[in-house]
C-alpha positions in Angstrom: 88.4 68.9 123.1 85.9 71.6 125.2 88.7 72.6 126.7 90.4 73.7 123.4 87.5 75.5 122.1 87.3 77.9 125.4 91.0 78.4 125.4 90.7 79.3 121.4 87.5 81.1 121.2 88.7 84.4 120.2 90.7 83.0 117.4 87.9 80.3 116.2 85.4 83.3 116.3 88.0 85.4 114.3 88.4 82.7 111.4 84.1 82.3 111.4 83.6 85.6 111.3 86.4 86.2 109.3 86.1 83.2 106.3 82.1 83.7 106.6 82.3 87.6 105.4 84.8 86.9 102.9 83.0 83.8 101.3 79.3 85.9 101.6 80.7 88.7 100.2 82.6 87.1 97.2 79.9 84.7 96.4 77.8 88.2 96.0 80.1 89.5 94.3 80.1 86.4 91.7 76.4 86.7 91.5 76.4 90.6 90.5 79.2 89.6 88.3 77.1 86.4 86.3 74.4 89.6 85.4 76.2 90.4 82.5 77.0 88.7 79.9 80.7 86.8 78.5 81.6 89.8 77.0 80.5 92.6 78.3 82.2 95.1 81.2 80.4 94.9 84.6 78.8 98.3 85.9 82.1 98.9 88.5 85.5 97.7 86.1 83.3 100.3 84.2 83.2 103.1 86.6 86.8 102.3 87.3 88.0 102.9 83.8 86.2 106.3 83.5 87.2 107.2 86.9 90.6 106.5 85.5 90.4 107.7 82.2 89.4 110.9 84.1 92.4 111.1 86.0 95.0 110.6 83.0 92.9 113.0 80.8 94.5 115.6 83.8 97.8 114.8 82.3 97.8 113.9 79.2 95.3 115.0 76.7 96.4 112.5 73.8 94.7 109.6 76.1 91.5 106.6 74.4 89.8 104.1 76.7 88.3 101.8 74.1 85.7 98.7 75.1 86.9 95.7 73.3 84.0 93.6 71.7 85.3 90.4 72.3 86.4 90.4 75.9 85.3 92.3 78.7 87.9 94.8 79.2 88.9 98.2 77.8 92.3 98.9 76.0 94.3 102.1 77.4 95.9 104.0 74.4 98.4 106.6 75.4 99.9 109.0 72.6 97.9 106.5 70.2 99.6 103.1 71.6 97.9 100.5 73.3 99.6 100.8 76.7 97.2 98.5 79.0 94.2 96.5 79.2 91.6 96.9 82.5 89.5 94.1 83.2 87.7 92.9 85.7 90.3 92.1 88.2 91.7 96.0 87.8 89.1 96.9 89.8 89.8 96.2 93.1 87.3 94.9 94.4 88.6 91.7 95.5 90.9 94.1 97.7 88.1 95.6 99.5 86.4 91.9 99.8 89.7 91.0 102.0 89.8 94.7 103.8 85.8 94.7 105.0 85.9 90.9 106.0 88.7 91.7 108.2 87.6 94.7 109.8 84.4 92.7 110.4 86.3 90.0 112.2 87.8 92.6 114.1 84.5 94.5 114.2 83.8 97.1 117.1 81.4 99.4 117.5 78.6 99.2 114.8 79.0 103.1 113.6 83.2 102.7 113.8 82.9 99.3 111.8 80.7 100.7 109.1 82.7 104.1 109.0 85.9 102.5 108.9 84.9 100.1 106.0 83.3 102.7 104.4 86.5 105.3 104.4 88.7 102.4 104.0 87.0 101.3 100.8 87.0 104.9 99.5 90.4 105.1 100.2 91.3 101.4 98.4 89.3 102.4 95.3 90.5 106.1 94.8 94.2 104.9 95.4 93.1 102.1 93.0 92.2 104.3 90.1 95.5 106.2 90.5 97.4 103.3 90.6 96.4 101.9 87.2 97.3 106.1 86.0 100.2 105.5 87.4 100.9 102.3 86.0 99.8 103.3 82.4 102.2 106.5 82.4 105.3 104.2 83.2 104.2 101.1 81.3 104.1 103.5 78.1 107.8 105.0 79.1 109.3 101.5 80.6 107.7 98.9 79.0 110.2 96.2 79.6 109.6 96.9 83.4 105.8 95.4 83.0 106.7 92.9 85.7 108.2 94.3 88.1 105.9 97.3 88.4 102.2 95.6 87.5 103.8 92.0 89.8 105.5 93.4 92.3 105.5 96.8 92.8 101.9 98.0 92.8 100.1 94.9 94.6 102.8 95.6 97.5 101.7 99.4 97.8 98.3 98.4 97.5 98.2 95.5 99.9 100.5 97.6 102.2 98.2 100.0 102.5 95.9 98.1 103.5 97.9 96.5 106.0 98.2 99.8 107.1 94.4 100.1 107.4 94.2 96.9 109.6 96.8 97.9 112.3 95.0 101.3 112.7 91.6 99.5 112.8 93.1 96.8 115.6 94.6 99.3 117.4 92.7 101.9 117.7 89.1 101.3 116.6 88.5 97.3 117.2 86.8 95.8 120.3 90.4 94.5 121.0 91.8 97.6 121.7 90.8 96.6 125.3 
């Protein structure tokens, strides 16, 4: 059985290190998260949603972000029709949870790790906020596409990106590169 932990060591240390940064940093996550109350928007589905709003106002000037009082989320009204809804899972956050703890299982350098998960996460959350533009503008004009494009379409640019990230971070920033 010794044997078997030598021989897999890299990979065992890759799953601890792996599993233990995703688990820390979601349970944190949960506790930031249990600070406000049932109905109210957390601070960064918040920020999102302006950051968003912000973006769309470019385009369009006939565009409402409106809290609802009963759930925490805001309603997106485009041309004075309720287009989307943005809650707490729109804000991708649980995106960068799964980027950072994988870059830290992969971890290099200190200063390269922290960079990287820093640019990374900048990049995750701007192209975040454009996709839910994005996604508004063509829900409003193909609504019976909802599916395909807030299913399939999005999450696989999203997470394919991030894919993206990883291979660049293995190959050319990682203490694996060796």
């Amino acid at each position: 059985m010794k044997k078997y932990f030598v021989q897999y060591r890299p990979f065992l240390l890759f799953l601890a290190s792996f599993f233990g940064t995703y688990i820390l940093l979601t349970f944190l996550y949960q506790v930031f998260l249990n600070g406000f109350g049932e109905n109210e928007v957390d601070a960064i589905t918040r920020f999102v949603s302006g950051n968003t709003e912000n973006v769309l106002s470019w385009f369009c000037k006939s565009v409402r972000f409106e809290e609802v009082n009963y759930e925490p989320s805001f309603v997106v009204y485009l041309f004075n029709q309720s287009v989307i809804r943005i809650v707490e899972g729109c804000n991708g956050i649980s995106v960068i949870i799964l980027f950072v703890s994988f870059v830290v299982a992969f971890s290099g350098s200190l200063k390269n790790t922290l960079l990287f998960i820093f640019g990374g996460s900048l990049i995750i959350y701007v192209l975040n906020v454009f996709r839910i533009a994005v996604l508004t503008g063509l829900l409003y004009r193909f609504p019976e596409y909802t599916h395909l494009l807030h299913g399939v379409l999005f999450p696989l640019i999203i997470y394919g990106v991030v894919f993206v990230l990883w291979v660049i971070w293995v190959n050319k920033f990682s203490g694996y590169v060796k």
